[in-house]
DRENDO-1510 file (C-alpha; in Angstrom, 1 decimal, always signed):
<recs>
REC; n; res; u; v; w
REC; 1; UNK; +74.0; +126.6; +146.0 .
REC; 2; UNK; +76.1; +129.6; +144.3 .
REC; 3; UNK; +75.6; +129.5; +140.3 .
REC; 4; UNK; +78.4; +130.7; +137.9 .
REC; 5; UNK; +76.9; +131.8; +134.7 .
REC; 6; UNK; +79.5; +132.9; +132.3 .
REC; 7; UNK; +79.8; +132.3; +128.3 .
REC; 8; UNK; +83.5; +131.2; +128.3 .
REC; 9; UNK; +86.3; +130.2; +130.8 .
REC; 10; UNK; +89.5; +130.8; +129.8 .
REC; 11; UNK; +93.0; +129.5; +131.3 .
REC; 12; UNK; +95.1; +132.0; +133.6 .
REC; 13; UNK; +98.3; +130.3; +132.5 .
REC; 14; UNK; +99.6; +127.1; +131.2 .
REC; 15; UNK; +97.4; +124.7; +129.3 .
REC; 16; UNK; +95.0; +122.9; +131.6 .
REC; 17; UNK; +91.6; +123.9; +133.2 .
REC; 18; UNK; +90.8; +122.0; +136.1 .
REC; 19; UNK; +86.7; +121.6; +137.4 .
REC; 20; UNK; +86.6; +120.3; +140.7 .
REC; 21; UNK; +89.7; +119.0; +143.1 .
REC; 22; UNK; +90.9; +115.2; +143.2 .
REC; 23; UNK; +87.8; +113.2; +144.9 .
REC; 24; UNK; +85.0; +115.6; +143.7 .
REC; 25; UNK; +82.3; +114.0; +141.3 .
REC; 26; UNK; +81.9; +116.9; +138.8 .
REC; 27; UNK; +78.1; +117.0; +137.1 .
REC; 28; UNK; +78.0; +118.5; +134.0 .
REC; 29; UNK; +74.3; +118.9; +133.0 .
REC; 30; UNK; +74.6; +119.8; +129.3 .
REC; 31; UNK; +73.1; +118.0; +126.0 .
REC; 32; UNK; +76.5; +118.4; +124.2 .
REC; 33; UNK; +80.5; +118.2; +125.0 .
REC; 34; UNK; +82.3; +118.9; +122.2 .
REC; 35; UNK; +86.0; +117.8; +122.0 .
REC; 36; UNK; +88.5; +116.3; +119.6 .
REC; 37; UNK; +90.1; +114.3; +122.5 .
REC; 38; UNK; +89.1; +112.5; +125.7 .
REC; 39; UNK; +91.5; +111.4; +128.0 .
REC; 40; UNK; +91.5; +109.7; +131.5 .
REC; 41; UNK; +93.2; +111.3; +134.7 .
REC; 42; UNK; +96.0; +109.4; +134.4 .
REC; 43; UNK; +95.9; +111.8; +130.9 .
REC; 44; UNK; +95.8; +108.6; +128.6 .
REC; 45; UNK; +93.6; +108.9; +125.3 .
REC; 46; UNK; +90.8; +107.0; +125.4 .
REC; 47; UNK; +89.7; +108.0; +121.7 .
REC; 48; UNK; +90.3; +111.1; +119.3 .
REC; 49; UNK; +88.5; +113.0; +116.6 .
REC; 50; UNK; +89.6; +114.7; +113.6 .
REC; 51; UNK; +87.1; +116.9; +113.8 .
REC; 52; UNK; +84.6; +116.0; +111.2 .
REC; 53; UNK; +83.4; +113.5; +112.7 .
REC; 54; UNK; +86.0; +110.8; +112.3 .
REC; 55; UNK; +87.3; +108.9; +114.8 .
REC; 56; UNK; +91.2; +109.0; +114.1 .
REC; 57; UNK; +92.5; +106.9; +117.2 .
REC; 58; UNK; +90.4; +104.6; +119.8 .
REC; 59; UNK; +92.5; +103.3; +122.9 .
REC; 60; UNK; +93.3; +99.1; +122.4 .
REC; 61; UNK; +92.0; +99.2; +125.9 .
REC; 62; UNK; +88.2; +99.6; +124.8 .
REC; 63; UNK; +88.0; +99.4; +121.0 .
REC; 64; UNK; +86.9; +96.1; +121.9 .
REC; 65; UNK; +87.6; +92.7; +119.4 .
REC; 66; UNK; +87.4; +93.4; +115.6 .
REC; 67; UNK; +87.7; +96.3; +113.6 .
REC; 68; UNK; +88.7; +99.6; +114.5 .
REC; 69; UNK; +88.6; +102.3; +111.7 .
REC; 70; UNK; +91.5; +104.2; +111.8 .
REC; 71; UNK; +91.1; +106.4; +108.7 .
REC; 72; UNK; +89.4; +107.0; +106.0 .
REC; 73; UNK; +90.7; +108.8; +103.1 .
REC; 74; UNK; +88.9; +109.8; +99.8 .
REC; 75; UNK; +91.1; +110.5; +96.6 .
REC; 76; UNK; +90.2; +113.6; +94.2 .
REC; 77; UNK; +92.1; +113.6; +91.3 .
REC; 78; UNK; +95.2; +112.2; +93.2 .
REC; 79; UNK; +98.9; +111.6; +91.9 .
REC; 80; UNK; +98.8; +109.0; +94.8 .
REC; 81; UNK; +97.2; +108.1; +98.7 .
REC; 82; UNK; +99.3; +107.6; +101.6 .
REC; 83; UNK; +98.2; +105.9; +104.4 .
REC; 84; UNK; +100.6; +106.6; +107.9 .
REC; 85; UNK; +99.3; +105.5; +111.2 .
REC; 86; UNK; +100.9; +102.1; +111.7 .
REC; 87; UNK; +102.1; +101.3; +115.1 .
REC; 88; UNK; +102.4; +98.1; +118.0 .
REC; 89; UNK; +98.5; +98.7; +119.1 .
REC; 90; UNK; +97.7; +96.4; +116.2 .
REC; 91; UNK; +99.4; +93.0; +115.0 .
REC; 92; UNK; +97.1; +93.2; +111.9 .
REC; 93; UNK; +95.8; +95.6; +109.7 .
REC; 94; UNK; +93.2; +96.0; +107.0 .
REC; 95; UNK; +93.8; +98.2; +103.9 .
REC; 96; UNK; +90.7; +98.8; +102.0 .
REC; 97; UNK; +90.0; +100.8; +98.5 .
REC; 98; UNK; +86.4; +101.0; +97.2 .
REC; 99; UNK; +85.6; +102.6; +93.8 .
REC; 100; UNK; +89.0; +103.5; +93.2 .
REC; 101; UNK; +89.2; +104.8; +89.0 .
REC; 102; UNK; +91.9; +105.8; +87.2 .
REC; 103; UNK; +92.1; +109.3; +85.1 .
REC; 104; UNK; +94.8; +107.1; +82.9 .
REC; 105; UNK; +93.1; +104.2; +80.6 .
REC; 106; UNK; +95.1; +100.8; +81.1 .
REC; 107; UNK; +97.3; +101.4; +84.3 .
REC; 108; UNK; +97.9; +99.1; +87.2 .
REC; 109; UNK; +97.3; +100.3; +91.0 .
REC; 110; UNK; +100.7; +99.6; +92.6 .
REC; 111; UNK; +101.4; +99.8; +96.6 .
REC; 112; UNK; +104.5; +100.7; +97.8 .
REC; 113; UNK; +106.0; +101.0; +101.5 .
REC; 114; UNK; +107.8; +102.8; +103.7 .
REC; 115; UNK; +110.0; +101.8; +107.1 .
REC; 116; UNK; +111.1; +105.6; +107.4 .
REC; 117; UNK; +108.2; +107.5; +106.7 .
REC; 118; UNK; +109.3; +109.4; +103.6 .
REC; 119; UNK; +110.8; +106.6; +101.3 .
REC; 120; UNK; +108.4; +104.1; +99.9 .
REC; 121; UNK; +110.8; +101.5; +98.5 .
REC; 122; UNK; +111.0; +98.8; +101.3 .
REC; 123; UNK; +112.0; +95.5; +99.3 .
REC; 124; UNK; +109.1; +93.1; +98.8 .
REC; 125; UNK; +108.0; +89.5; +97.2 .
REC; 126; UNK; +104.6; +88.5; +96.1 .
REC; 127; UNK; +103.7; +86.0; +93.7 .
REC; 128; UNK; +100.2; +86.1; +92.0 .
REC; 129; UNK; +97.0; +84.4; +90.7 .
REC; 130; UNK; +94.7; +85.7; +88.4 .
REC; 131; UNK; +90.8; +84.9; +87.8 .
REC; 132; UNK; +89.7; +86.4; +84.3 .
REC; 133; UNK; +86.3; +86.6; +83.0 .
REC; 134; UNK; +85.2; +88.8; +79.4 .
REC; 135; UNK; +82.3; +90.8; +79.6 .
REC; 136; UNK; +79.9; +88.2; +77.2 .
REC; 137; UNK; +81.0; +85.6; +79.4 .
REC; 138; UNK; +82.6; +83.6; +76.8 .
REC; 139; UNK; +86.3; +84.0; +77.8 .
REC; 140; UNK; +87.2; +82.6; +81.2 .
REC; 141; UNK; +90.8; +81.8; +82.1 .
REC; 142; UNK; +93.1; +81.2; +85.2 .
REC; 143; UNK; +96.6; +81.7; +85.4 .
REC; 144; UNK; +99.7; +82.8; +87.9 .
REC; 145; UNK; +100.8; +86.4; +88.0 .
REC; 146; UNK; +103.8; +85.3; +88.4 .
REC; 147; UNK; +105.9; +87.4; +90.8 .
REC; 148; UNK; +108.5; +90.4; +91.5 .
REC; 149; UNK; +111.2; +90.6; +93.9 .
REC; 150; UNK; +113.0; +94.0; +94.4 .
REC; 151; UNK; +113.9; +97.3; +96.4 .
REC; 152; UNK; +111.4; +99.9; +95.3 .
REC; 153; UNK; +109.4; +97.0; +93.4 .
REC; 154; UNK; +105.7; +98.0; +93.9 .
REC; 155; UNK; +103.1; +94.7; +95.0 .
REC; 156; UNK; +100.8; +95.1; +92.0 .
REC; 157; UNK; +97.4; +94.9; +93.5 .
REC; 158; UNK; +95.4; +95.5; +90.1 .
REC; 159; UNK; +97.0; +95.9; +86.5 .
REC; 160; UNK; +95.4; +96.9; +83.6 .
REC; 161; UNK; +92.4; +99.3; +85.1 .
REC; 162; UNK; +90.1; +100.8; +82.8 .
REC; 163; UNK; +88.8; +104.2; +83.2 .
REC; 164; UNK; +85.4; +104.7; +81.3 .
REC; 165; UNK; +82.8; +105.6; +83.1 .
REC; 166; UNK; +81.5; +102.0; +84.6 .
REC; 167; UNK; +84.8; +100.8; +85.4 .
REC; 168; UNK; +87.1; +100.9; +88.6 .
REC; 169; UNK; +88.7; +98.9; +91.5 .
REC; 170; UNK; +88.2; +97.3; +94.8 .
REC; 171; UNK; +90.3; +95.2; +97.2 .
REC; 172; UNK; +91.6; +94.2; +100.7 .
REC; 173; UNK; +95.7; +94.2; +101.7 .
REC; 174; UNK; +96.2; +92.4; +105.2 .
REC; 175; UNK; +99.2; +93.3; +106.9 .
REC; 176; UNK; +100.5; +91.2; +109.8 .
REC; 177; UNK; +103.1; +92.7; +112.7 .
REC; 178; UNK; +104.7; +95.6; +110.9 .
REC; 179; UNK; +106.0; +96.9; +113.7 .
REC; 180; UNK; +108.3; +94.1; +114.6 .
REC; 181; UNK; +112.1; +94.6; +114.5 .
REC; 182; UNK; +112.9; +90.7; +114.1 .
REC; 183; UNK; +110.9; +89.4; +111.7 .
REC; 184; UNK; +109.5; +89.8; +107.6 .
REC; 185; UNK; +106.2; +91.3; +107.5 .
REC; 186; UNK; +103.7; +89.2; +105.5 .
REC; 187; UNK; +100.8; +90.4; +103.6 .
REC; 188; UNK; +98.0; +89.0; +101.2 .
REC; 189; UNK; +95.6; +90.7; +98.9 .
REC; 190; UNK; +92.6; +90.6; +97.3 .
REC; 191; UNK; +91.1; +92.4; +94.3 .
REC; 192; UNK; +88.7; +92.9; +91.7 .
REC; 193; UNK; +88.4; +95.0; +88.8 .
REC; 194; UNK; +87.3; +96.3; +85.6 .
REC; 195; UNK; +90.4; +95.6; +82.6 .
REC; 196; UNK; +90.8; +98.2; +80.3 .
REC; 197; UNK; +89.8; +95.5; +77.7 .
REC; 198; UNK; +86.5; +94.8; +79.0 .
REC; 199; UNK; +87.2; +92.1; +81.1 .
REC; 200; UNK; +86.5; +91.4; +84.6 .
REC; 201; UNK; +89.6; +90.6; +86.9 .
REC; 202; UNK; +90.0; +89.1; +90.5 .
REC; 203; UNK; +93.4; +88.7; +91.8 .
REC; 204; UNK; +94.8; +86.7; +94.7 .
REC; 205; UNK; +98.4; +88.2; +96.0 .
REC; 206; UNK; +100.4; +86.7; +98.9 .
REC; 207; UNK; +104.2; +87.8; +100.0 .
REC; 208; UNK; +106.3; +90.0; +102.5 .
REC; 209; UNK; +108.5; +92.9; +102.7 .
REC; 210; UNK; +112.4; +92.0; +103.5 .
REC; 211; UNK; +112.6; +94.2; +106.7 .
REC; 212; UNK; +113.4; +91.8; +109.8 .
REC; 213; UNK; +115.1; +94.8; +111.7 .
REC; 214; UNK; +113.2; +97.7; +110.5 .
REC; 215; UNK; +109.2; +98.6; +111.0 .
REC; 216; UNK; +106.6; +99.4; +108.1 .
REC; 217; UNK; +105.4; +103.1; +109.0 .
REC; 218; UNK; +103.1; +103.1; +105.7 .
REC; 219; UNK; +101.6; +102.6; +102.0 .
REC; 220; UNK; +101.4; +104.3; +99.1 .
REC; 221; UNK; +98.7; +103.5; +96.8 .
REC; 222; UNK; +99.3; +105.0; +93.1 .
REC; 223; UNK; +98.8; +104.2; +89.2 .
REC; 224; UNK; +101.1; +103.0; +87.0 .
REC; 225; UNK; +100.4; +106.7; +85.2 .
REC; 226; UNK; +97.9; +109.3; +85.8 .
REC; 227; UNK; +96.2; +110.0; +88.9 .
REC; 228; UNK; +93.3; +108.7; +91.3 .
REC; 229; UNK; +90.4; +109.7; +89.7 .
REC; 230; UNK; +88.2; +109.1; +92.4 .
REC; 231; UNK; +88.0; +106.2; +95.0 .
REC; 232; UNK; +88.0; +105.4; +99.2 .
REC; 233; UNK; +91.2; +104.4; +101.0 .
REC; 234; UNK; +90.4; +102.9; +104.4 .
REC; 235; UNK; +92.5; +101.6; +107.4 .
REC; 236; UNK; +91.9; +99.9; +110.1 .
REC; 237; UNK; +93.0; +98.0; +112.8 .
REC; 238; UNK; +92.2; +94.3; +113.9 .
REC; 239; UNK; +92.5; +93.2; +117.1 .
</recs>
């Protein structure tokens, strides 16, 4: 059997390189493959890569049932995250910050969305509830949010974040079908965080965005003033 021993193969023309003809079993003895993207031959994805070593995209056809992390984003001294990459693979999805602070003392983390990808005012309504607990443990209180209605009205997902060193924010968003055309797209929330005044918050959030005809395409997570300190943003899909 012949051997070809070179260091690189490079296309003649066009885009593709093709090893072996339609039929052939192709063996490639080697310890590594190294690719951002592997398709099948009918030139579907099957997953991607951004190239650190995240998986951007993993074909609905063998993520398999549960969570599929779509992306993970890490804020450094942010005026705000955006988080794109909502589509029809998934009905739901999970938004997820961890250790998200504030450079601003006293300033709430608001979400806003988009159905066009560049304006993040889609109309929303979401009511509240609010667990509050002081520091010493002698101040405990429960009370609704209440609730705000509006076009470019941000869901509130924690208000009153305090930025000294020990302080910050967590919390899960679920968004169901926003990539329907014919009906609202519901969402609930849940978070926890350090108040400005030394108090520990957890909030409950329930409500949808007014867009029966129109798709959500993203979020926006931001402060109220200041930027994102520091803090994870994560996406993913749930099948």
């Amino acid at each position: 059997m012949s051997k070809l021993k070179v260091r690189n193969i490079e296309k003649v023309s066009g885009t593709n390189i093709t090893l072996g003809a339609s039929g052939d079993t192709t063996t490639i003895s080697s310890d590594v493959i190294k690719t951002n993207v592997w398709k099948d031959s009918g030139g579907n994805t099957l997953w991607s890569s951004d190239g650190s070593g995240t998986v951007s995209s993993v074909n609905a056809g063998i993520a398999g049932a549960g969570l599929v992390l779509i992306s993970d984003t890490a804020a450094s001294d942010d005026a705000n995250v955006t988080i794109t990459g909502l589509s029809s693979a998934y009905d739901e999805y999970m938004f997820l910050w961890i250790g998200v602070k504030p450079a601003t003392n006293s300033v709430n983390l608001n979400v806003y969305a988009t159905n066009d990808g560049t304006n993040y005012t889609a109309t929303s309504s979401n009511p509240s509830q609010v667990v509050h607990q002081g520091e010493s443990e002698s101040t405990n209180w429960f009370t609704n949010g209440g609730s705000t209605t509006g076009t470019a009205s941000p869901m509130v997902a924690c208000y009153d974040v305090g930025s000294d060193a020990d302080q910050s924010c967590m919390g899960q968003l679920y968004l169901c079908q926003p990539s329907s055309t014919t009906t609202i797209k519901n969402f609930f929330c849940r978070a926890k965080w350090s108040h400005a005044g030394d108090y520990t918050h957890m909030l409950w959030n329930a409500g949808y965005y007014v867009l029966e005809s129109s798709a959500i395409t993203g979020l926006r997570f931001s402060f109220s003033s200041g930027n994102i300190a520091v803090g994870n943003f994560q996406l993913y899909g749930i099948k």
